[in-house]
Residue, then its C-alpha position, 0 to 999 in steps of 0.5 A: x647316719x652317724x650314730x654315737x651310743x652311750x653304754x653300748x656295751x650293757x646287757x641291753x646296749x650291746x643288741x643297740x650296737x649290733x642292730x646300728x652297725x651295719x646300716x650306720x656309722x656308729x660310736x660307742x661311748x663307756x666307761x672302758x674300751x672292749x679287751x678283744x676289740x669290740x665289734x669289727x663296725x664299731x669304733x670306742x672311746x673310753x670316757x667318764x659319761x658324767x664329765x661334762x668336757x670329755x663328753x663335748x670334747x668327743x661329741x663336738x669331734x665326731x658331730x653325730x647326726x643322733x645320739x641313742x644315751x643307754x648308759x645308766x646304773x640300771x636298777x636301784x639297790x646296786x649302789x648308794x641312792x645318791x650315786x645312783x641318782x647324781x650318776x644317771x642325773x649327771x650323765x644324762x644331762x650331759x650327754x643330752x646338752x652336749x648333743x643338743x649343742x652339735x644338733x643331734x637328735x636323741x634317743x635316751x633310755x627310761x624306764x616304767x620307773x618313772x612312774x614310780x610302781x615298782x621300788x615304792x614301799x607299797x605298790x600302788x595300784x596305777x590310775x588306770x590299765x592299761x598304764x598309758x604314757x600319760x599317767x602320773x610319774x610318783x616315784x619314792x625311789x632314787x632310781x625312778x627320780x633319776x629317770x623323772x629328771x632324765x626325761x624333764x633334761x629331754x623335755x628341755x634340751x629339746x625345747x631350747x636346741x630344737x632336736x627330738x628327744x624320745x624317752x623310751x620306757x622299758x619294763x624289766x628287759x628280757x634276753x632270749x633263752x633266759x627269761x627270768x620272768x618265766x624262771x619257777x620263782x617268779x611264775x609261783x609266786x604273784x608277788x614276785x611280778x606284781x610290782x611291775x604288774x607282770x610285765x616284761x619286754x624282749x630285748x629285741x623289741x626294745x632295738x625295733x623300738x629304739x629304732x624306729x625312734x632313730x629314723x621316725x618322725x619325733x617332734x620336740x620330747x616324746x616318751x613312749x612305754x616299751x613292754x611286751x605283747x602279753x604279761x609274763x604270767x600268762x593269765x588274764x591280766x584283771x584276774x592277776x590284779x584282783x587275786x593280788x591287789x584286791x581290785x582294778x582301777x575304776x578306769x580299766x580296759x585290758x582284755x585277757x593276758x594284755x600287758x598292763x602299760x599301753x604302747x598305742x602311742x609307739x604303734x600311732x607315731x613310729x608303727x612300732x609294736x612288740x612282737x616277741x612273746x615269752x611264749x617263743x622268746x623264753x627258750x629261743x637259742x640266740x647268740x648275745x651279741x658281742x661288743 
């Protein structure tokens, strides 16, 4: 399968690369080529995602059978609200018609930030717990919007095109042997997780996740919720909500240290389910992949 990647030289976008190489033909799209080279398997071109003729221009050229777009300024407080969002907004848009255009399927990265949790003034406690894919998208941030229009961009390119476009939603990715979401910061202090509910996810089942998109069944736009097994602190979920929060919704059927999003739908439509747990993954010695 011809693969192109969009940001595949990110923190998280670079274990896409290295997962995709060897069993397809991939193409990473950025901002800037790799100084030593980049992966032996990978092929580069440098370009501007958000400018709509490079981007037809290059997917037209290499006329990939699926495109994964990773490429977004990934955390509000970085830049200017407003490049944040015309930057993620734009570059999704036209990626997704460019791809939609040559017939390529997409896998595109979300985030839990579309549901609006962690960047609001106040954190809300969510509708129900566990968070499934269904819940209601509120977001009072520039961020969790960008990703709100990513997914409604999906929605549309693949009702108009006819491809598969499957929004992934991650929650707060974690590297192997690094782990903040076990640094003692964050593990002292409920307030430091609670605007995500305690949740994580390892980068690596984010790659299992992107691809059993890739080579699933995906019909027409579907999101998937992408977190770990347990939440980061390690206590039943309900006691974190109501030491914190005061209370849990009325519509709550977590048990133990559960993670507070649901991942039913992954399990059910593409035998996806996380796998890595801060538990072993927080000290694991594994090498970052280069690209």
């Amino acid at each position: 399968m011809d693969v192109v990647v969009t940001g595949g030289r990110g923190s998280s976008g670079r274990w896409v690369v290295d997962r995709l190489a060897e069993p397809h033909d991939v193409t990473v799209l950025d901002r800037r080529l790799p100084d030593d080279g980049g992966h032996p398997a990978v092929d580069y071109r440098a370009l501007d995602l958000t400018d709509a003729g490079s981007v037809f221009d290059s997917l037209t050229a290499i006329d990939p059978d699926a495109v994964i777009h990773w490429a977004a300024i990934p955390v509000a407080g970085t830049h200017p609200g407003v490049d944040l969002f015309r930057n993620n907004a734009l570059a999704a848009h036209t990626v997704l018609s460019a791809a939609g255009r040559v017939g390529a399927d997409v896998v595109q990265g979300s985030s839990d930030g579309a549901y609006g949790f962690f960047f609001a003034e106040e954190t809300p406690v969510p509708d129900e717990l566990p968070i499934t894919e269904a819940h209601a998208r509120r977001p009072e941030d520039d961020y969790g919007l960008s990703k709100v229009v990513t997914e409604e961009i999906g929605k549309t390119i693949a009702r108009r095109d006819g491809i598969s476009v499957a929004s992934i939603r991650p929650s707060w990715i974690q590297i192997p042997g690094e782990y903040p979401c076990r640094a003692a910061e964050y593990v002292d202090d409920l307030a430091a997780g609670a605007g995500n509910y305690w949740s994580y996810v390892d980068v690596r089942d984010v790659v299992d996740l992107v691809e059993a998109a890739l080579t699933g069944e995906v019909e027409g736009h579907e999101v998937f919720n992408c977190v770990g097994p347990d939440n980061a602190l390690g206590r039943p979920l309900v006691d974190l909500m109501r030491d914190h929060y005061g209370r849990v919704p009325d519509d709550c059927t977590v048990d133990g240290d559960a993670a507070a999003y649901a991942t039913a739908k992954a399990t059910e439509l593409l035998g996806w389910e996380p796998t890595r747990s801060w538990r072993e993954a927080a000290d694991e010695d594994v090498a970052v992949p280069v690209v």
